[in-house]
C-alpha positions in Angstrom: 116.9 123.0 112.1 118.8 120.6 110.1 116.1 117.6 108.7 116.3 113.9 109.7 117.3 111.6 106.2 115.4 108.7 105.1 117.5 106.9 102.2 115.6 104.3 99.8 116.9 103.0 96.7 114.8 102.5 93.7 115.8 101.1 90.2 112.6 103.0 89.1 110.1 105.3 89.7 106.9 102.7 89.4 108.5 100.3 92.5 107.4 103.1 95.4 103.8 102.9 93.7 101.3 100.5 93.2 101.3 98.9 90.4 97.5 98.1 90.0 96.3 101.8 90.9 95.0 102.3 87.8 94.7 106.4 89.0 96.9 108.8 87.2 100.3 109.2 88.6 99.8 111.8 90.9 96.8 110.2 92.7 98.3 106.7 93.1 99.1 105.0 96.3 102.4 104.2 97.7 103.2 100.9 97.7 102.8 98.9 100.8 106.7 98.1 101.1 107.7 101.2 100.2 104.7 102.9 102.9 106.0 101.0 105.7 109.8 101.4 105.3 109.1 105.2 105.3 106.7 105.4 108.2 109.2 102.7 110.0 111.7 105.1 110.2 109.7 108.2 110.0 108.7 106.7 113.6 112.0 106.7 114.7 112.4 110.5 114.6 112.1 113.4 116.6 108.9 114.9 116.1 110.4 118.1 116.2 112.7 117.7 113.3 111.5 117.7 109.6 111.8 114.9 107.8 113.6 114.6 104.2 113.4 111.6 102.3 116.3 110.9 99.8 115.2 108.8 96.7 118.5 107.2 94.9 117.6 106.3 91.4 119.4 105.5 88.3 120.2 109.1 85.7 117.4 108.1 82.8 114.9 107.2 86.0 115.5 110.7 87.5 115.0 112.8 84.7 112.3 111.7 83.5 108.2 113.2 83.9 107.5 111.4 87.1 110.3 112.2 88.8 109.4 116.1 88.7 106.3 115.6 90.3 107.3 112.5 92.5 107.8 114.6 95.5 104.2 116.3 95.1 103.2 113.1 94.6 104.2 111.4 97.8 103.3 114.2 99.5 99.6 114.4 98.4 99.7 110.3 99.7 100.8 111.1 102.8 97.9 113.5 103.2 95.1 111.5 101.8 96.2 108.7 104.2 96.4 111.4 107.1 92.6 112.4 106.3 91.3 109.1 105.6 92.7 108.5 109.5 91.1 111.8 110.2 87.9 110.6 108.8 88.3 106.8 110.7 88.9 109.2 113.7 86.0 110.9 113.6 84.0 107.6 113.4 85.4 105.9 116.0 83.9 108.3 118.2 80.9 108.5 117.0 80.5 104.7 117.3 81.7 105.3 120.7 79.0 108.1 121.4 76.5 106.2 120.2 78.0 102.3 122.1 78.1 104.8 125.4 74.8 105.5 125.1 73.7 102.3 124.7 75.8 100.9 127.5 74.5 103.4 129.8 70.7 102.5 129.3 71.7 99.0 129.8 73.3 100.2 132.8 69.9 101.7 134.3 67.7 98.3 133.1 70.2 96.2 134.9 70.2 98.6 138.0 66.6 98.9 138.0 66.4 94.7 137.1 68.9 94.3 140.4 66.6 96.2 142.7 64.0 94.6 141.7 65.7 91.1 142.3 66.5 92.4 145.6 62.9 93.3 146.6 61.1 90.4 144.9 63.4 87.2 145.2 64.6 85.8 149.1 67.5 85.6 150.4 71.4 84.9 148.7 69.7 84.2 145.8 68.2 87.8 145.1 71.4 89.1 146.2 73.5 87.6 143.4 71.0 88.1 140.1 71.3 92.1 141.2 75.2 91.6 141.6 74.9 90.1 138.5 72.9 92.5 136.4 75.1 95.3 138.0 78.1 93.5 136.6 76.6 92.8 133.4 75.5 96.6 133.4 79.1 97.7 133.9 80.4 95.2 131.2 78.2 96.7 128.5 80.5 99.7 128.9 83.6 98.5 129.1 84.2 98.6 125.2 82.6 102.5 125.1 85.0 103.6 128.1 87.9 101.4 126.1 87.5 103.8 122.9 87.2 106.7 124.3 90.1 106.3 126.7 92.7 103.9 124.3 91.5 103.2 121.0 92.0 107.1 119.8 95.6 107.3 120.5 97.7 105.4 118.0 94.9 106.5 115.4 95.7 110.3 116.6 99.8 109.6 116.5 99.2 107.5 113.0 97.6 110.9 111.4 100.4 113.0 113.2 103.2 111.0 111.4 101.5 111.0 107.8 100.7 114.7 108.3 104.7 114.8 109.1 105.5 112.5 105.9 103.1 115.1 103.9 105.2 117.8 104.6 108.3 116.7 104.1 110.8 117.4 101.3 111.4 114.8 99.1 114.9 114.8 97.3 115.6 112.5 94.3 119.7 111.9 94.0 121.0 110.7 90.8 123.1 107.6 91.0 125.4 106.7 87.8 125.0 103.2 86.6 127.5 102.0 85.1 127.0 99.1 82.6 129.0 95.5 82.4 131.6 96.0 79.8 131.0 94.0 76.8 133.6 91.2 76.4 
């Protein structure tokens, strides 16, 4: 299957990578800009396809150390960032494990509370503290249900893409610059 291009332009090597990651070159983060124009269009593409990202930089750029192991480079980002959302993943649902719990027990006190309105207080007004404590009950798992139906989605289709971007072939093109003649 024939890969899907995304084209950046750099004048050098050092603008698609932080500049104050003071980790070696091959452990360095992306820059922000450069990050989110690739994952922009990355998002853009059939998932189906893979993904090639062509890098234009100036001959002396291109041949130079970095730009043999740029591609290995970007592609261990891609995967750090796809694990770090694995990891973020993870504790998301364990925060909404533990926030189910919790809302669940509040659930049974405010169940048992509204009974006990009902049997103890007279009238209307025994009637609404249980309605109350029921609805209070059910809003103390409203943000548990929320995570564990909404919240892990983008996270899951985030990690997808990066994984996507860490497999991809990265291709540096050689442009020709041509200097201003001297007059």
């Amino acid at each position: 299957m024939k890969p899907a291009v995304i084209e950046l332009q750099v004048d050098k090597i050092d603008e698609l990578f932080d500049t104050l990651d003071p980790t070696p070159f091959r452990g360095r983060d992306l820059d922000r800009r450069a990050e989110d124009y690739i994952l922009s269009w990355a998002r853009e593409l059939t998932r189906q396809v893979p993904i090639r990202v062509l890098i234009y930089m100036p001959a002396a750029e291109g041949s130079g150390e970095q730009a043999q192991v740029l591609g290995q480079a970007m592609g261990q980002y891609f995967n750090y960032r796809a694990e770090t959302l694995t990891k973020e993943l993870a504790e998301l649902l364990l925060v909404g494990r533990r926030a189910l719990l919790l809302g669940f027990f509040i659930l049974a006190l405010c169940v048992v509370g509204g009974q006990l309105a009902r049997g103890h207080l007279a009238g209307r007004f025994g009637e609404m503290i249980a309605e109350g404590l029921v609805i209070l009950g059910w809003v103390a798992n409203w943000r548990p249900i929320e995570m564990f139906l909404y919240d892990w989605w983008p996270i899951i289709r985030r990690r997808n893409l990066l994984r996507r971007l860490a497999r991809a072939e990265f291709v540096i093109a050689l442009r020709v610059d041509r200097q201003a003649p001297l007059s």
